[in-house]
C-alpha positions as CSV (number, residue, x, y, z in Angstrom):
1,X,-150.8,-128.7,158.6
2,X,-149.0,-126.5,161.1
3,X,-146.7,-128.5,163.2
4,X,-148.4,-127.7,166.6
5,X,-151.7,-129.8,165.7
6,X,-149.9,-132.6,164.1
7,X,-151.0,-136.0,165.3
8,X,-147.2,-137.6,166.1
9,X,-146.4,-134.0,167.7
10,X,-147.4,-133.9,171.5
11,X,-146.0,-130.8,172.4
12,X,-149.9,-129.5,172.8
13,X,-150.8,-132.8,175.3
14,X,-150.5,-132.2,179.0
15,X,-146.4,-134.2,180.0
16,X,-148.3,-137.1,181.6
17,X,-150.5,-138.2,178.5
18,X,-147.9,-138.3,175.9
19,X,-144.9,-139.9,178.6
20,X,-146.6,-142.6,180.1
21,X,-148.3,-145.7,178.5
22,X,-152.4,-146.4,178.6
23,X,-153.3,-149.1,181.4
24,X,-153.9,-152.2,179.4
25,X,-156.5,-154.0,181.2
26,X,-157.3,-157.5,180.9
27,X,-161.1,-156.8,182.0
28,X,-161.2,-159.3,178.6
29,X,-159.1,-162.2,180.3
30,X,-161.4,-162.0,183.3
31,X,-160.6,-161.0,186.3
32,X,-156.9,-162.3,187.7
33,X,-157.8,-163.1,191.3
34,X,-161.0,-165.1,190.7
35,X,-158.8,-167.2,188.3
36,X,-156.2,-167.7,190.8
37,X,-158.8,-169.0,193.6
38,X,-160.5,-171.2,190.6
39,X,-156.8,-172.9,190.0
40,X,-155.6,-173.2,193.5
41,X,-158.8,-174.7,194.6
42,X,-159.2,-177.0,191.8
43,X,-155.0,-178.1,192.3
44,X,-156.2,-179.0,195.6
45,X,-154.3,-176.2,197.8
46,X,-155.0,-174.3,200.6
47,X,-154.1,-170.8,200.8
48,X,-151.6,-171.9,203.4
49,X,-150.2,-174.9,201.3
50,X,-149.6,-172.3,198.1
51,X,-147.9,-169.9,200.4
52,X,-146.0,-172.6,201.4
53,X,-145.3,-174.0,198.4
54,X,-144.2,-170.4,196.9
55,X,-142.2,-169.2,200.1
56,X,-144.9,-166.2,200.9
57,X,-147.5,-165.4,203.1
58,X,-150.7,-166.9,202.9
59,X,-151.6,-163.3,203.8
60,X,-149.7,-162.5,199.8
61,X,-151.8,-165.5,198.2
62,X,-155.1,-163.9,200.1
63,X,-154.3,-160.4,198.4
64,X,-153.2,-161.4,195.2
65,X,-156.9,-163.8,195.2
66,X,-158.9,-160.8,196.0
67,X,-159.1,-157.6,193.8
68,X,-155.5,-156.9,192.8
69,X,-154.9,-155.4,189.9
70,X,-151.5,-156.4,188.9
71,X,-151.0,-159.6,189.1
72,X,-147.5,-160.9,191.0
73,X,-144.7,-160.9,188.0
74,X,-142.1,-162.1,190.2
75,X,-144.2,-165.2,191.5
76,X,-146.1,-165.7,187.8
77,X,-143.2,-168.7,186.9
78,X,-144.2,-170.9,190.7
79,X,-148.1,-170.2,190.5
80,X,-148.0,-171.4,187.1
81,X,-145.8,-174.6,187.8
82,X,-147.7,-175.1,191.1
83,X,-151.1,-175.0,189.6
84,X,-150.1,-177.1,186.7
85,X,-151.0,-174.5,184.2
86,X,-149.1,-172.3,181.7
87,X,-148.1,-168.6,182.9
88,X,-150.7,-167.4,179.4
89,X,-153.0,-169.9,180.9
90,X,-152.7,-168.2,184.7
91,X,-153.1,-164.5,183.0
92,X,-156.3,-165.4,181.2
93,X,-155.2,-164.5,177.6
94,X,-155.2,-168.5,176.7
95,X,-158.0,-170.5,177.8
96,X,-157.4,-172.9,180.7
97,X,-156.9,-176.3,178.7
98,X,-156.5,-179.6,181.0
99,X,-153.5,-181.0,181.1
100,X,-153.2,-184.7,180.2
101,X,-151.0,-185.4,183.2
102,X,-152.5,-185.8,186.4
103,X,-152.4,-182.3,188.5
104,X,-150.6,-182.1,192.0
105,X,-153.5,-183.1,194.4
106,X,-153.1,-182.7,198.1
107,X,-153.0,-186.4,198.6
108,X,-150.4,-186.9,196.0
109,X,-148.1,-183.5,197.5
110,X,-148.4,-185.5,201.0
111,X,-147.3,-188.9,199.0
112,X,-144.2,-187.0,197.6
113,X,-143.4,-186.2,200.8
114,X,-143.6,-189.5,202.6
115,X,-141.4,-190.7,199.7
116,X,-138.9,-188.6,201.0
117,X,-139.0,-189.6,204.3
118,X,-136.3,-191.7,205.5
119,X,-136.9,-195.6,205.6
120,X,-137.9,-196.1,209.3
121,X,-140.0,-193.3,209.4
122,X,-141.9,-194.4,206.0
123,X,-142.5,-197.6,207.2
124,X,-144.3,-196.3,210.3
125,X,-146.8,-194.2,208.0
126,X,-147.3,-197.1,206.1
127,X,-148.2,-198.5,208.6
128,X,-150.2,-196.3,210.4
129,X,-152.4,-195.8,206.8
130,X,-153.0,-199.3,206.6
131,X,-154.2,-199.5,210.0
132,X,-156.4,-196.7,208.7
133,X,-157.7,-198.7,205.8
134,X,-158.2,-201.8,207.2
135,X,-160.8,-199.8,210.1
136,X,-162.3,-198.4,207.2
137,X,-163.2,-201.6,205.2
138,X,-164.2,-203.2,209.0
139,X,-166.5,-200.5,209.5
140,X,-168.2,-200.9,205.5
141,X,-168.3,-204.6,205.8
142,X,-169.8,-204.6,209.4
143,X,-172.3,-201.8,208.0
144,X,-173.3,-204.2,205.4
145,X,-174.6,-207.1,207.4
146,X,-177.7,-207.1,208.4
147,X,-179.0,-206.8,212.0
């Protein structure tokens, strides 16, 4: 076989098709950004709250939630630990399994938070939400009694 049609020989290729690597797609995985509004929305965030939570934009979460391409390898490691999934889990090549613990919901971020309040300022919240509770089971109770 003469060595200019040789298979491992690329000397008759065009310089781009023998020097770069072939896209892989992950058209299998599905498609990155759909996942990525699927897992924020089912952890409970906002665009805003994730941006937040990531140090970026919520402009950057909006983008890498619509048609992107390559997914964000530097933010990969947060999003994952944010979302309470696994980085394979986040790039589609593992199926999404749930997690026996508990995942992050808003109401619990905004609990962690008031935990680390300091102690007069918890106390007011406290206080404020059982203000808030206590209307709330006024209102049902008055609801249920009849006219």
């Amino acid at each position: 076989m003469p060595a200019e049609t040789h298979p491992y020989n690329p000397a008759h290729l065009p310089f781009e098709a023998w020097t770069t690597m072939p896209k892989k797609t992950m058209s299998a995985a599905g498609n990155f950004g759909a996942r990525l509004v699927e897992l924020r929305k089912s952890a409970g965030y906002t665009q805003g709250e994730l941006a937040a939570e990531l140090g970026v934009t919520r402009r950057m979460v909006a983008y890498y939630e619509g048609e992107t391409e390559h997914p964000p390898a530097n933010l990969l490691p947060g999003l994952a630990k944010a979302l309470g999934v696994t980085i394979e889990q986040l790039l589609g090549t593992e199926p999404l399994r749930r997690q026996t613990k508990a995942r992050n919901s808003r109401l619990e971020r905004r609990l962690q938070a008031i935990e680390k309040l300091d102690a007069r300022t918890k106390r007011q919240v406290i206080q404020l939400l059982d203000t808030f509770i206590a209307n709330e089971k006024l209102k049902q109770r008055l609801e249920k009694q009849p006219a």
